[in-house]
ROGU-813228 format. One record per atom (N, C-alpha, C, O): residue in one letter; atom name; x, y, z; residue number from 0. Coordinates in steps of 0.2 Angstrom, whole numbers. Layout:
BEGIN
<rest:a; atom:CA; xx:X; yy:Y; zz:Z; nr:NUM>
...
//
This chain:
BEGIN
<rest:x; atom:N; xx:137; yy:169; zz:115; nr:0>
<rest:x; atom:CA; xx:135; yy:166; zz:121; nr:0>
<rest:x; atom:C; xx:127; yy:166; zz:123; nr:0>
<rest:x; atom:O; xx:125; yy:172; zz:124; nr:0>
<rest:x; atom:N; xx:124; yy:162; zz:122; nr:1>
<rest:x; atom:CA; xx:115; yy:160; zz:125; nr:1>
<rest:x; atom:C; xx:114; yy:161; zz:131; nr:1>
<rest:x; atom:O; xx:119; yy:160; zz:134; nr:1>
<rest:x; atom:N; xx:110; yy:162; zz:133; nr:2>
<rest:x; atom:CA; xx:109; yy:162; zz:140; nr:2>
<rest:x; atom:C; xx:100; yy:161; zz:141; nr:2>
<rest:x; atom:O; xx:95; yy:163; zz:139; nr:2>
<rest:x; atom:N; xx:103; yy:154; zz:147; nr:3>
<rest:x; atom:CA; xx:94; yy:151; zz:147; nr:3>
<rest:x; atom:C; xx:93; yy:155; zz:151; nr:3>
<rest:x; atom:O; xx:97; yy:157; zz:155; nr:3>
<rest:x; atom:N; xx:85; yy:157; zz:153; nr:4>
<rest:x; atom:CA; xx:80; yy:161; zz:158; nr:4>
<rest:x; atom:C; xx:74; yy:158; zz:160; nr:4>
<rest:x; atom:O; xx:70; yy:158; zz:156; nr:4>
<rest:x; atom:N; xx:74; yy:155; zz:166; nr:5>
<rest:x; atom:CA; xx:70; yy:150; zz:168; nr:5>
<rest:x; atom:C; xx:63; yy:156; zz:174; nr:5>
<rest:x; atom:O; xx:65; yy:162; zz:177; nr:5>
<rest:x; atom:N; xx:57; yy:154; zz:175; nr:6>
<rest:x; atom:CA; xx:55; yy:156; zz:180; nr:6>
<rest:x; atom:C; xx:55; yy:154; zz:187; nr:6>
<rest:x; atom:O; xx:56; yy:148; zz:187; nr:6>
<rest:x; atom:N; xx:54; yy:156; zz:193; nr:7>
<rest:x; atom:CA; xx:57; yy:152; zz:199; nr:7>
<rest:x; atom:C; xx:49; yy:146; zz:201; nr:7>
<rest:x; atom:O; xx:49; yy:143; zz:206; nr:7>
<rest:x; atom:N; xx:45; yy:146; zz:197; nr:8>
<rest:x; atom:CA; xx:38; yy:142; zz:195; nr:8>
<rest:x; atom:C; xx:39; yy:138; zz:190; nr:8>
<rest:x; atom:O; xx:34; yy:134; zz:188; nr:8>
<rest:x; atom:N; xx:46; yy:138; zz:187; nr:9>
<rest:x; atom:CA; xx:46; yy:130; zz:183; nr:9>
<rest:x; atom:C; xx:53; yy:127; zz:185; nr:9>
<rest:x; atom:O; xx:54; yy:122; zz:182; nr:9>
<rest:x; atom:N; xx:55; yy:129; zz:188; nr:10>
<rest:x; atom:CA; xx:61; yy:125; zz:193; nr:10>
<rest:x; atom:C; xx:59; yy:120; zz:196; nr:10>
<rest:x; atom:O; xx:54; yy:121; zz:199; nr:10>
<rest:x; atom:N; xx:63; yy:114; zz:195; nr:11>
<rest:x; atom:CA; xx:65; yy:107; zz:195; nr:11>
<rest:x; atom:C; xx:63; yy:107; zz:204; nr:11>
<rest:x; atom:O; xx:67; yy:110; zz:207; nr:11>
<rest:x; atom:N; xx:58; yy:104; zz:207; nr:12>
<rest:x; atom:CA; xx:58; yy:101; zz:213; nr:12>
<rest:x; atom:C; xx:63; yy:101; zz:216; nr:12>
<rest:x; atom:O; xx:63; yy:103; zz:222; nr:12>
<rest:x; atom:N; xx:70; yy:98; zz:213; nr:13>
<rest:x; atom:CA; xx:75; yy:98; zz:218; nr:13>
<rest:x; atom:C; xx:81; yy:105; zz:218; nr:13>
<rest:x; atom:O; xx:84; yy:107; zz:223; nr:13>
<rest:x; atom:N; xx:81; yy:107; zz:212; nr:14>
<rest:x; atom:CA; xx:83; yy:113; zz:211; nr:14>
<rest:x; atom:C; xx:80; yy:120; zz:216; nr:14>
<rest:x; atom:O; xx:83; yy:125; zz:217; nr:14>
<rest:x; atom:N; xx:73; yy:120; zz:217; nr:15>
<rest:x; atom:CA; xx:67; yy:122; zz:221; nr:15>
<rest:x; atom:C; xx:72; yy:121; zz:227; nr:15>
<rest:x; atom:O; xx:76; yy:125; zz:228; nr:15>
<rest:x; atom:N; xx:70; yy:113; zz:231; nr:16>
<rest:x; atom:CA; xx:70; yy:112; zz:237; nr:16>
<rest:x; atom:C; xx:79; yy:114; zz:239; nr:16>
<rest:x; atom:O; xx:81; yy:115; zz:245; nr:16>
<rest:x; atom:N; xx:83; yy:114; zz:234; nr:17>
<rest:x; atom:CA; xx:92; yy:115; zz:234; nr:17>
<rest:x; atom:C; xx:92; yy:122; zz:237; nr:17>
<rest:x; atom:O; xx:95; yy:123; zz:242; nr:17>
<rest:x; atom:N; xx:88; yy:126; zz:232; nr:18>
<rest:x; atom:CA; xx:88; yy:136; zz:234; nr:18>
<rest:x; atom:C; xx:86; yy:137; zz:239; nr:18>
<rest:x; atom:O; xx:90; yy:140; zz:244; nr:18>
<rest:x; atom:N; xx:78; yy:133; zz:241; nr:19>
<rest:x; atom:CA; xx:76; yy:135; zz:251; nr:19>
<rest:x; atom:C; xx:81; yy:134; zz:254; nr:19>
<rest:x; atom:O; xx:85; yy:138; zz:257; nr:19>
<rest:x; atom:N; xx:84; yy:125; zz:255; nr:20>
<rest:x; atom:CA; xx:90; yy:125; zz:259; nr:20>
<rest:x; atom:C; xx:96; yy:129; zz:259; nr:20>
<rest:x; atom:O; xx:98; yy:131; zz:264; nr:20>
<rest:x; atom:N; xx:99; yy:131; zz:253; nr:21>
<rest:x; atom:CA; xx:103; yy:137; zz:254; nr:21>
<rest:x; atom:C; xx:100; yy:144; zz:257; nr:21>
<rest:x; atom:O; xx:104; yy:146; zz:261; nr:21>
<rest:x; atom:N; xx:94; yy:146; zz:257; nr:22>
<rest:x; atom:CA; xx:94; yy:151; zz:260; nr:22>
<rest:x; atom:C; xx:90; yy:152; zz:267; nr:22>
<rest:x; atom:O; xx:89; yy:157; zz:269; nr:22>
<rest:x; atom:N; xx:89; yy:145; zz:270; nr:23>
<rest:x; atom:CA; xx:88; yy:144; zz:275; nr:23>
<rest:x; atom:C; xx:94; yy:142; zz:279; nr:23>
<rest:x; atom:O; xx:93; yy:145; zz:284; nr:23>
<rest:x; atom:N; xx:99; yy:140; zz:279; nr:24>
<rest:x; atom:CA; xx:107; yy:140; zz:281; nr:24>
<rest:x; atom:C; xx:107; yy:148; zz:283; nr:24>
<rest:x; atom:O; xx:106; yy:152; zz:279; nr:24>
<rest:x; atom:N; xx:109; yy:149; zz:287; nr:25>
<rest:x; atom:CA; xx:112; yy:156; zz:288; nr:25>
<rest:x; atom:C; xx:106; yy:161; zz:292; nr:25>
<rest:x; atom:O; xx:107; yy:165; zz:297; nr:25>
<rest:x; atom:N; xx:101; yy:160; zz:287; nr:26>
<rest:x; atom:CA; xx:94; yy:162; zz:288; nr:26>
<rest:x; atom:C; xx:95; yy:170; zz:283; nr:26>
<rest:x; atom:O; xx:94; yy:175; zz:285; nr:26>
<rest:x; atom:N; xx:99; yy:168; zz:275; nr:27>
<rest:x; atom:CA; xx:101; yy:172; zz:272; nr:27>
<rest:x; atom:C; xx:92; yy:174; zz:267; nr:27>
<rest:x; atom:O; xx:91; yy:178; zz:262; nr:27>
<rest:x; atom:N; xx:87; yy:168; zz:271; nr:28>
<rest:x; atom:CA; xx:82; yy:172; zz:267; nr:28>
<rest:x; atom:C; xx:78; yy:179; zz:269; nr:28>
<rest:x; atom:O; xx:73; yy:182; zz:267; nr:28>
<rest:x; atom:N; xx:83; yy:180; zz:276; nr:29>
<rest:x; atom:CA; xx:79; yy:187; zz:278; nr:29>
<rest:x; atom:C; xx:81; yy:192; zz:274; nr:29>
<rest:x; atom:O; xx:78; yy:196; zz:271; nr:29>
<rest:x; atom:N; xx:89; yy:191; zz:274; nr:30>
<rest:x; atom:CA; xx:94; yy:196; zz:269; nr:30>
<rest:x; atom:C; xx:88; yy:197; zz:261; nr:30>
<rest:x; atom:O; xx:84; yy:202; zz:262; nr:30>
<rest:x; atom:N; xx:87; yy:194; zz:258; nr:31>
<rest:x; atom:CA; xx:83; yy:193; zz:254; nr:31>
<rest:x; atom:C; xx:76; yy:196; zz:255; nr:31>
<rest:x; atom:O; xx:75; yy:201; zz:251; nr:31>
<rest:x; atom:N; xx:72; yy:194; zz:259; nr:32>
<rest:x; atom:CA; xx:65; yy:195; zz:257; nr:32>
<rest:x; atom:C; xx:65; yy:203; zz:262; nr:32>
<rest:x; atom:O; xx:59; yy:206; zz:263; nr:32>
<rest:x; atom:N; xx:70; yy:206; zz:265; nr:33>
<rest:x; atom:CA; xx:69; yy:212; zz:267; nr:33>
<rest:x; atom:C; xx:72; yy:216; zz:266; nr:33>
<rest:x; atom:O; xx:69; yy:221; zz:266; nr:33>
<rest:x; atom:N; xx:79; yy:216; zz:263; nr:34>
<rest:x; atom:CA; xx:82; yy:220; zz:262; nr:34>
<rest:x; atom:C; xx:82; yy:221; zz:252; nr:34>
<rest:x; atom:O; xx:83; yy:226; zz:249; nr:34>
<rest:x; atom:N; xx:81; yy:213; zz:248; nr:35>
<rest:x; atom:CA; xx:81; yy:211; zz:243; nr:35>
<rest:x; atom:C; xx:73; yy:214; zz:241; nr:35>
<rest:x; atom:O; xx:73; yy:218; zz:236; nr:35>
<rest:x; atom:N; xx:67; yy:211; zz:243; nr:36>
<rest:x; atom:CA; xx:61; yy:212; zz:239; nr:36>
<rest:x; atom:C; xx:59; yy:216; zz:243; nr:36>
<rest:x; atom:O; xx:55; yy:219; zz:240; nr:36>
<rest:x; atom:N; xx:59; yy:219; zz:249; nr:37>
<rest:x; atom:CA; xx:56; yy:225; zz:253; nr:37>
<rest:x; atom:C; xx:50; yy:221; zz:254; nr:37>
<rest:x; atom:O; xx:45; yy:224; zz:253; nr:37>
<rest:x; atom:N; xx:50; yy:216; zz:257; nr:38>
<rest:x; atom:CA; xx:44; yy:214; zz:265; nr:38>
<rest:x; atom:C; xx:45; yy:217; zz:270; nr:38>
<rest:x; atom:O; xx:50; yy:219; zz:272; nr:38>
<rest:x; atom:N; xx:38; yy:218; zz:273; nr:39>
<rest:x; atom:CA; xx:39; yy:223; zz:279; nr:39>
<rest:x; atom:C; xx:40; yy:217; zz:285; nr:39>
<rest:x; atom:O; xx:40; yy:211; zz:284; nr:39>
<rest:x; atom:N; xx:40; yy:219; zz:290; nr:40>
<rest:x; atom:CA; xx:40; yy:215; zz:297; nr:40>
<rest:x; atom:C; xx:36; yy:210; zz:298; nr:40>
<rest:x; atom:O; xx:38; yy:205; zz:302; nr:40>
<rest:x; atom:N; xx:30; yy:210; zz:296; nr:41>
<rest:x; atom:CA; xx:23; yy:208; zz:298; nr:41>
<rest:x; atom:C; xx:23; yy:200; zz:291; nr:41>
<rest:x; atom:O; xx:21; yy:194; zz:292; nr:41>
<rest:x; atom:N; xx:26; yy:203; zz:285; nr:42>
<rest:x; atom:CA; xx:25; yy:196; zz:282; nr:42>
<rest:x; atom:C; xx:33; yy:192; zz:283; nr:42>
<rest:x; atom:O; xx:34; yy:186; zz:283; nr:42>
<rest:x; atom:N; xx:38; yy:196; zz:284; nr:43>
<rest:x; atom:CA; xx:43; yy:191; zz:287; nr:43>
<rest:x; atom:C; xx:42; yy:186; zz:293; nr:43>
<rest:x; atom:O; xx:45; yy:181; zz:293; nr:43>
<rest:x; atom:N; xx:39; yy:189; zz:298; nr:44>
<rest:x; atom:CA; xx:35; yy:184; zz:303; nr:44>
<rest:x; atom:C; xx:32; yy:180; zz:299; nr:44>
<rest:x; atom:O; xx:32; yy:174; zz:301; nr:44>
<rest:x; atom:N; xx:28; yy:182; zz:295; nr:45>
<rest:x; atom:CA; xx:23; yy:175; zz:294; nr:45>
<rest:x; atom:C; xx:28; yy:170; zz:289; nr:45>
<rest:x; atom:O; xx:27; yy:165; zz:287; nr:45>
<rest:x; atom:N; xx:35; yy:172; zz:287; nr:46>
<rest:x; atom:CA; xx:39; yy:167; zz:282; nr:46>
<rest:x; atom:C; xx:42; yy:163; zz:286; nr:46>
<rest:x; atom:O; xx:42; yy:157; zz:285; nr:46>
<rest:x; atom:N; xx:44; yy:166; zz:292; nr:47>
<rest:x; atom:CA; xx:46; yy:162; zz:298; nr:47>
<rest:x; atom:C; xx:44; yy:159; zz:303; nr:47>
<rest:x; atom:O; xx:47; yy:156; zz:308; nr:47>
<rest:x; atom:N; xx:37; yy:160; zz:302; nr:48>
<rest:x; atom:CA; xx:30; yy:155; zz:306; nr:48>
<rest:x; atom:C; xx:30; yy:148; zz:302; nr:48>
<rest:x; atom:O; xx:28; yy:143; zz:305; nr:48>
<rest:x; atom:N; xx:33; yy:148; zz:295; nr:49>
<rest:x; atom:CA; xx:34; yy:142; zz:292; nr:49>
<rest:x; atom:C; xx:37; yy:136; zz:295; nr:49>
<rest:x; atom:O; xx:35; yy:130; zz:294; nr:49>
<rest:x; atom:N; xx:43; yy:139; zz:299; nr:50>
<rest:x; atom:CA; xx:47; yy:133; zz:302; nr:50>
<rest:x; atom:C; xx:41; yy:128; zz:307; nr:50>
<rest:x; atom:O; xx:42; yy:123; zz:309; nr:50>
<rest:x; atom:N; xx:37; yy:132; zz:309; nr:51>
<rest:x; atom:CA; xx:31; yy:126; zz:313; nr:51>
<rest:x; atom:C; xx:26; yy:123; zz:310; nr:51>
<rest:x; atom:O; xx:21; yy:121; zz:313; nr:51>
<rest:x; atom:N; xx:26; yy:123; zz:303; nr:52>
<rest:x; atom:CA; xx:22; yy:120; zz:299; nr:52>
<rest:x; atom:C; xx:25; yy:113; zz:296; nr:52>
<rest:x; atom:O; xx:31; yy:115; zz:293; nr:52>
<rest:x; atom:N; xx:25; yy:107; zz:295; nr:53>
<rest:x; atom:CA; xx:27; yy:102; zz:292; nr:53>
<rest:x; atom:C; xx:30; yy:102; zz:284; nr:53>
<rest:x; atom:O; xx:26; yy:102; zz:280; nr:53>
<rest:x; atom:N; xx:36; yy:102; zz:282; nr:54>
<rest:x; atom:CA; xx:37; yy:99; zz:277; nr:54>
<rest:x; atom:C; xx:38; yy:106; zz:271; nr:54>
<rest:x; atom:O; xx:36; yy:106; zz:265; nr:54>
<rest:x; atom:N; xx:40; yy:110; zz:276; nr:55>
<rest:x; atom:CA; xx:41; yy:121; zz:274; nr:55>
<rest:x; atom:C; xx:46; yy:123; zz:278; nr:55>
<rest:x; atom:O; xx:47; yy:120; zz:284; nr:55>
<rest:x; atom:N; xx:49; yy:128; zz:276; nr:56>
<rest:x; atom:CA; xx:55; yy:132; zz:279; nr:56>
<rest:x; atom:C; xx:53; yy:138; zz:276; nr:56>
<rest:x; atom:O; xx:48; yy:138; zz:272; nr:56>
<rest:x; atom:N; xx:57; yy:144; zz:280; nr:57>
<rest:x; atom:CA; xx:55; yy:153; zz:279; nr:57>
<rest:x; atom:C; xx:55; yy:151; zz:272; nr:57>
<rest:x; atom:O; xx:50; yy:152; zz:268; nr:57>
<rest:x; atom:N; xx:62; yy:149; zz:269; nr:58>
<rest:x; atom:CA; xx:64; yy:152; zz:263; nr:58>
<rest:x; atom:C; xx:61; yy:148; zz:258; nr:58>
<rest:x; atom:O; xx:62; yy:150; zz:252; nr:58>
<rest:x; atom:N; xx:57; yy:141; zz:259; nr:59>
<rest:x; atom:CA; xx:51; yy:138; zz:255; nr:59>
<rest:x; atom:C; xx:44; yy:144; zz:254; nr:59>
<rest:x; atom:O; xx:41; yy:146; zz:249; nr:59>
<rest:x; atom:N; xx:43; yy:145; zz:260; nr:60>
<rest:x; atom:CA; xx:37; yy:151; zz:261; nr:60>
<rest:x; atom:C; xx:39; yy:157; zz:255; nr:60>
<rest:x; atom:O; xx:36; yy:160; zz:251; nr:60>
<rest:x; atom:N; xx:45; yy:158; zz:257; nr:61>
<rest:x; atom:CA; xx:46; yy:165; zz:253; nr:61>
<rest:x; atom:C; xx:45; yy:166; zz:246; nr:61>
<rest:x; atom:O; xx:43; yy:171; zz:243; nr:61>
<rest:x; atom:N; xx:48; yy:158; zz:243; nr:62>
<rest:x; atom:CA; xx:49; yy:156; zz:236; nr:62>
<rest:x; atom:C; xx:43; yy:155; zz:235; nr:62>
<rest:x; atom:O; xx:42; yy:158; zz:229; nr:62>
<rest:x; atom:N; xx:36; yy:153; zz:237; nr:63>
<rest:x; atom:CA; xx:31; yy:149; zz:236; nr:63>
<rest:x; atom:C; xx:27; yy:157; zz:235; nr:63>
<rest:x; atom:O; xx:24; yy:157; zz:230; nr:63>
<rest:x; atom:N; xx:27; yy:164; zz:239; nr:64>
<rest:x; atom:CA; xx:24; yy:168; zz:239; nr:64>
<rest:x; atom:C; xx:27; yy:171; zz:232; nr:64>
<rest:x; atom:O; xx:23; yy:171; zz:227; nr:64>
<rest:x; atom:N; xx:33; yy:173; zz:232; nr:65>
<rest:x; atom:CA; xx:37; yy:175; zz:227; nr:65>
<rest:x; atom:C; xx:35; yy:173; zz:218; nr:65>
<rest:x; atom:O; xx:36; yy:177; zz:213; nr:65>
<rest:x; atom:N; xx:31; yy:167; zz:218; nr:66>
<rest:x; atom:CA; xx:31; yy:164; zz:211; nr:66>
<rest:x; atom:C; xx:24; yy:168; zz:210; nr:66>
<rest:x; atom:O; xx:23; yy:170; zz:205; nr:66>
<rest:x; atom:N; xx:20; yy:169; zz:215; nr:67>
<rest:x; atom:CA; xx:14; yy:171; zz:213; nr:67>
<rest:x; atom:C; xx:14; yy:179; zz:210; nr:67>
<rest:x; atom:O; xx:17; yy:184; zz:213; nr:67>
<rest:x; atom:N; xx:11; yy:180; zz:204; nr:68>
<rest:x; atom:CA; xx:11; yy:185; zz:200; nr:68>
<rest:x; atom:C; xx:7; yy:191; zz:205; nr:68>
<rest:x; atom:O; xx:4; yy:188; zz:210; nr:68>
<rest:x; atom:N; xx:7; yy:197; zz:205; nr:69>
<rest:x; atom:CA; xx:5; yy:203; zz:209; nr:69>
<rest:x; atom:C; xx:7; yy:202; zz:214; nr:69>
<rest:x; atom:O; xx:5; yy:207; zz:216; nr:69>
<rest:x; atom:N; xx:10; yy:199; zz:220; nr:70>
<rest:x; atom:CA; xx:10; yy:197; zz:226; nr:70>
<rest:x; atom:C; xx:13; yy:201; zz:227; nr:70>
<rest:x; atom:O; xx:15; yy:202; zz:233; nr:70>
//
């Protein structure tokens, strides 16, 4: 059995925009970016300052910090 392994920086637009909306439902990207990657308090606020920015969500923010290498 093969198994494909993709980067979360070459993921499909819509495959991207599918993940934010699953993990802004519920708001399972805190589950994630605090307990999952260890963000402290101060940048999950700024993931969640996203929702007043046009056309972002926490968990588009989260994904977008996440693809970047050393972050």
């Amino acid at each position: 059995m093969s198994t494909m392994s993709m980067f979360i920086y070459d993921l499909p637009y819509s495959v991207r925009s599918d993940l934010s909306a699953s993990l802004d439902a519920g708001e399972a990207w805190r589950e994630l970016a605090g307990r999952r990657l260890g963000y402290d308090h101060l940048q999950m606020e700024r993931f969640n300052g996203a929702r007043h920015r046009a056309g972002t969500s926490p968990a588009d923010a989260l994904v977008t910090i996440y693809t970047f290498p050393n972050v």
